[in-house]
C-alpha positions as CSV (number, residue, x, y, z in Angstrom):
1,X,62.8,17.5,87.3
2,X,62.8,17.0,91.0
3,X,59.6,15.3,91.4
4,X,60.6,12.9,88.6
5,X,63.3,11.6,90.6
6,X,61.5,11.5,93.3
7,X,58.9,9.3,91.9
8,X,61.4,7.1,90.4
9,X,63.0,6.6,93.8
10,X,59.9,6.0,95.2
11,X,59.4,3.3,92.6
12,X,63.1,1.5,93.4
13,X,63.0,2.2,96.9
14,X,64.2,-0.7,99.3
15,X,61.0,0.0,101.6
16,X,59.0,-1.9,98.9
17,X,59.0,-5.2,98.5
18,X,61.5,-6.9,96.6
19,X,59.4,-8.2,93.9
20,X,57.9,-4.6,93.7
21,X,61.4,-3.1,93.6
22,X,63.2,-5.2,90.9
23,X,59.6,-5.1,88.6
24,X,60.2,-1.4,88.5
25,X,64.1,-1.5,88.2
26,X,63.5,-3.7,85.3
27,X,60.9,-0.9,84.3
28,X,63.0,1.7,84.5
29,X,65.6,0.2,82.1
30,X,63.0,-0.7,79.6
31,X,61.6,2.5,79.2
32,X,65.1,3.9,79.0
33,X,64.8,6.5,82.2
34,X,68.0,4.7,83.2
35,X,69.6,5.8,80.1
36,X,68.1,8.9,80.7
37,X,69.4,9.0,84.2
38,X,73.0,8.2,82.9
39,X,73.1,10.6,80.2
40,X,72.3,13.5,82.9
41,X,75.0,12.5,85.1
42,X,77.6,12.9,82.2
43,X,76.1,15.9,81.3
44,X,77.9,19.4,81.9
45,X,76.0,21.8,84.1
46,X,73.4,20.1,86.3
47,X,73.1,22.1,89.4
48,X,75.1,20.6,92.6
49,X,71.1,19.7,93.6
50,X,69.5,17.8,90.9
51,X,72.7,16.0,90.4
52,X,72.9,15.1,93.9
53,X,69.1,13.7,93.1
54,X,70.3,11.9,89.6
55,X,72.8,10.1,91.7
56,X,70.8,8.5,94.3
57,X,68.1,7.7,91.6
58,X,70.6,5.8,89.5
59,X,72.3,3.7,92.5
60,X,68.7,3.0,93.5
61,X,67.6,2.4,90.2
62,X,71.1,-1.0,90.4
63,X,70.5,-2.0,93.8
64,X,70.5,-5.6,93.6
65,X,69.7,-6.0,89.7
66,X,72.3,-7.1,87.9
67,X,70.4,-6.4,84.9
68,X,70.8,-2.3,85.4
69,X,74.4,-2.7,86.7
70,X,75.6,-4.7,83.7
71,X,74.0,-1.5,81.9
72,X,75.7,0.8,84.1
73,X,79.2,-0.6,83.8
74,X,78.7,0.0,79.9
75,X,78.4,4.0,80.5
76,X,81.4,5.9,79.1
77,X,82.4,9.3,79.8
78,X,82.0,11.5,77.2
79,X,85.4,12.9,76.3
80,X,87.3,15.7,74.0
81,X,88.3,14.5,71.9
82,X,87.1,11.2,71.7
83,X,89.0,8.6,73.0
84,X,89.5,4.6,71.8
């Protein structure tokens, strides 16, 4: 699981170029790792680690793409019992 995020943070990283970087941001939402992404970080126990790794994958995954943000800002917290 590690290495995953690692790759995927390679893929958004800002050292790329910015073309490079939103192609695979775009990527990432299409293929639905960012839903992925978002459904581990509402998930209950993900070590402190991985977590820490899920975060920084999913704010480098919306840097500067309004695209995944918009997406983001859609994610609810799961809740019990539901809430409307």
């Amino acid at each position: 699981m590690y290495h995953m995020l690692q790759v995927v943070r390679t893929l958004v990283s800002p050292l790329n170029s910015s073309q490079v970087t939103l192609s695979c941001q775009r990527s990432i939402k299409s293929c639905s790792i960012l839903q992925c992404l978002c459904n581990l970080l509402m998930a209950n126990g993900i070590p402190a680690e991985t977590l820490t790794e899920v975060i920084a994958a999913v704010s480098e995954s919306m840097r500067g793409c309004l695209e995944n943000q918009e997406y983001f800002a859609s994610v609810t917290v799961p809740s019990d019992p539901p809430r409307y």
